[in-house]
C-alpha positions, 0 to 999 in steps of 0.5 A: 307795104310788106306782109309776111304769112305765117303758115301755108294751110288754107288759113294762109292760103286765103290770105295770100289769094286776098293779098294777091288779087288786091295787088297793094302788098308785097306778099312772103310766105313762110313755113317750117314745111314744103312750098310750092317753088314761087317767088317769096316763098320760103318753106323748110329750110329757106324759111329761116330767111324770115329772121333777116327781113322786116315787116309791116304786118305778120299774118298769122295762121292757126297751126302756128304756136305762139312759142314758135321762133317766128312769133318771137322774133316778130314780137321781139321786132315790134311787127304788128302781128295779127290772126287770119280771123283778124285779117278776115273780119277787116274784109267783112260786111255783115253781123257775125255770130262767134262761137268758142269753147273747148267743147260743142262748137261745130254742133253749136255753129252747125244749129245756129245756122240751119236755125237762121237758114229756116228763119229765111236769112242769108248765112254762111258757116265759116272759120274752123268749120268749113271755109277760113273768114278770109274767104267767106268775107269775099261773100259778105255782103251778099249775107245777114251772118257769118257764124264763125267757129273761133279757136282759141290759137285763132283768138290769140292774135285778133285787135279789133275783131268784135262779133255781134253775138260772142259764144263761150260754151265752156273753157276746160283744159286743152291745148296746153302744150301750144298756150302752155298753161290753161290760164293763158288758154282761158285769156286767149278764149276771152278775147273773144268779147273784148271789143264788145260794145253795147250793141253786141250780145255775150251768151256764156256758162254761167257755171263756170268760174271767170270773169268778162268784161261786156253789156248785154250778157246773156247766160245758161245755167245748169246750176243757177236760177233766174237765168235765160236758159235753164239746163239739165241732162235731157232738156233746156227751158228758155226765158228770154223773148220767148218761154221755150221747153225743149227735150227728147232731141236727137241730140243727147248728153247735158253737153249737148243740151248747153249747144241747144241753149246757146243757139236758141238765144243766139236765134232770139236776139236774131229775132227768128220764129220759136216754131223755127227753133223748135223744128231744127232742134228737135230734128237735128242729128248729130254731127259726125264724129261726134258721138255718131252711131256706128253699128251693133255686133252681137247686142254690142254698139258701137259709137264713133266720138273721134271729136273727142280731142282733149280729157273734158270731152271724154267726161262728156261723152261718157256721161252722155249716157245713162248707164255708165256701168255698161261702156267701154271706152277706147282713148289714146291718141297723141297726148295733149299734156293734162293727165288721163289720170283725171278720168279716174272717178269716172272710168272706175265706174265703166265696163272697161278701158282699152288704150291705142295709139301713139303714146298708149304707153303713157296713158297706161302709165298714167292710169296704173292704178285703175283696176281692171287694168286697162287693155293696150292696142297698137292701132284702132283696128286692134282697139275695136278688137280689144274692146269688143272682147271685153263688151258684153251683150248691151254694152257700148263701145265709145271711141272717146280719144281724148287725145289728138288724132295727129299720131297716126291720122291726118285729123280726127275726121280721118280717124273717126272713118278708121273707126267706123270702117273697123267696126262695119268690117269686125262686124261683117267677119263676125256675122260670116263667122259659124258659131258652135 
């Protein structure tokens, strides 16, 4: 049989090391990028071999698009094609309990484990956080749940993956120019619950206008009555097995009291104690990076929320806190293709903008008309520079991008660290600093 992986990241990687150690393939592998010099390894220029050659399976890892000349001609040639997340659910031997959105997922998948941790069973986080499945398959049988974070460039190409509880936390714009069009990004993150059976659970947003096709569908609403998890601003109220109130978390934004919603019923149908729930809820700090405290200079804070990789993010994050009127926001980023422009009814009621980045210019561009007129930066130290400039005493500086870190970072994590060592140094200059 001969297997061809798309994409030598740690995706591919646990898929060429599962391949190799079973030794019933022959295995090839290919990237746009540099390989290691072995054999039936095909990087940079040498990939365009995968044009000549025929496969059994493709394995395809998420960094490659979909509209990638490989995917093409993989389709073109009728090759089963197949994602990593596919290929590792096939290895697996327990429940897994996938989560998906736009927004939450780690903090979400983050809950759901220390819950089920605390509740005495044997778990294991993987996916787009921590180690690919393929990986964590190896350990399978040892566990009760994988709870696996799943991307929608994850989901575009699963068969017969099905999740014992399938998490959609909500489906906003993002990724445009890799599914290109939201439609077709909204199908990807559907697949999620298509091979449901009457045994699995689906926990959704039942604001949110779309329809799926599953039996047992469990729902939280911010809007709606009747359901199983009712949520506002700063509380989430539970029916469903067990009645639930829960507020006043560390955790804060309506946002995240959807994460604490969907955990919480995603930890009942586990049939853990409420007492657990409870304790881990109320007691969870927020992850980093994700509207993360950083310091306070001259009565300013600073909040670190470089997760923030797409415009509903940014929307979140603002709303977060009370007083809109009191933050100043820094985007920027590389764009992702939906308009900043979408901000405007919320970013006329903040302090002030401040735009970095690469493309800084065509953010600028695209919010010409906001008034006051947004302040440029090259990088994040002259961002952190330009927004505590325009802060006053009480005010909040919100690294929210909105945008990917991929201009001038590695990942938002690296970009999020930039941040917070701008700010620990702008702060220690400014406390040394005599003031008249």
């Amino acid at each position: 049989m001969k297997i061809a992986i798309l994409g030598f990241g740690k995706s591919g990687k646990s898929v060429y090391e599962s391949l190799i150690e079973k030794n019933q393939a022959e295995v090839f592998v290919f990237d746009d990028n540099e390989l290691p010099d072995k054999l039936n390894f095909f990087g940079q220029d040498k990939s365009k071999a995968f044009f000549d050659m025929s496969f059994d399976l493709v394995v395809v890892s998420p960094g490659i698009p979909k509209y990638h000349p490989f995917i093409k001609h993989a389709l073109n040639k009728n090759f089963p094609i197949i994602s990593e997340l596919e290929f590792g659910f096939r290895l697996t031997k327990c429940k897994i309990i996938a989560i998906t959105g736009t927004n939450g997922k780690s903090t979400t998948v983050k809950l759901i484990h220390n819950i089920l941790k605390k509740s005495g069973k044997k778990v294991l986080m993987c996916g787009n956080y921590g180690l690919p499945l393929t990986k964590a398959a190896q350990v399978s049988h040892l566990l009760d749940y994988l709870i696996v974070e799943v991307s929608s460039f994850q989901l575009e190409f699963i068969d017969t993956f099905k999740p014992y509880i399938a998490i959609i936390l909500n489906i906003t714009q993002d990724h445009l120019s890799w599914h290109g069009s939201f439609q077709e990004y909204k199908q990807a993150k559907l697949k999620i619950a298509k091979n449901l059976l009457n045994d699995g659970f689906l926990i959704r947003n039942l604001d949110e206008d779309y329809n799926v096709d599953a039996f047992n569908v469990i729902g939280f609403s911010t809007y709606k009555d009747n359901v199983e998890a009712k949520v506002s601003q700063n509380s989430v109220t539970i029916n469903f097995k067990e009645h639930l109130e829960i507020k006043n978390t560390k955790l804060i934004g309506a946002h995240n009291m959807q994460n604490i919603a969907a955990a919480s019923l995603a930890s009942l149908i586990c049939n853990v104690d409420k007492n657990n729930i409870l304790e881990v809820v109320m007691n969870q700090e927020t992850l980093p990076h994700r509207l993360e405290y950083v310091c306070e200079i001259e009565g300013v804070k600073f909040y670190n929320d470089s997760k923030s990789t797409n415009i509903d993010s940014v929307r979140k994050a603002i709303d977060s806190f009370e007083n809109k009127k009191n933050i100043v926001v820094i985007l920027g980023g590389k764009h992702k293709g939906e308009s900043y422009a979408n901000l405007m009814d919320l970013l006329t009621q903040i302090e002030g903008v401040v735009v970095f980045g690469e493309d800084r210019k065509k953010i600028m561009a695209e919010l010409s008309k906001l008034k006051p007129i947004p302040l440029p930066a090259i990088n994040i130290k002259g961002a952190v520079i330009a927004a505590f400039e325009i802060a006053k005493p009480g005010d909040i500086v919100l690294l929210s991008p909105g945008g990917s870190s991929f201009d001038q970072f590695k990942n938002f994590e690296e970009r999020g660290e930039a941040f917070r060592r701008e700010c620990l140094a702008y702060k220690e200059t400014y406390d040394k600093t005599s003031r008249i």
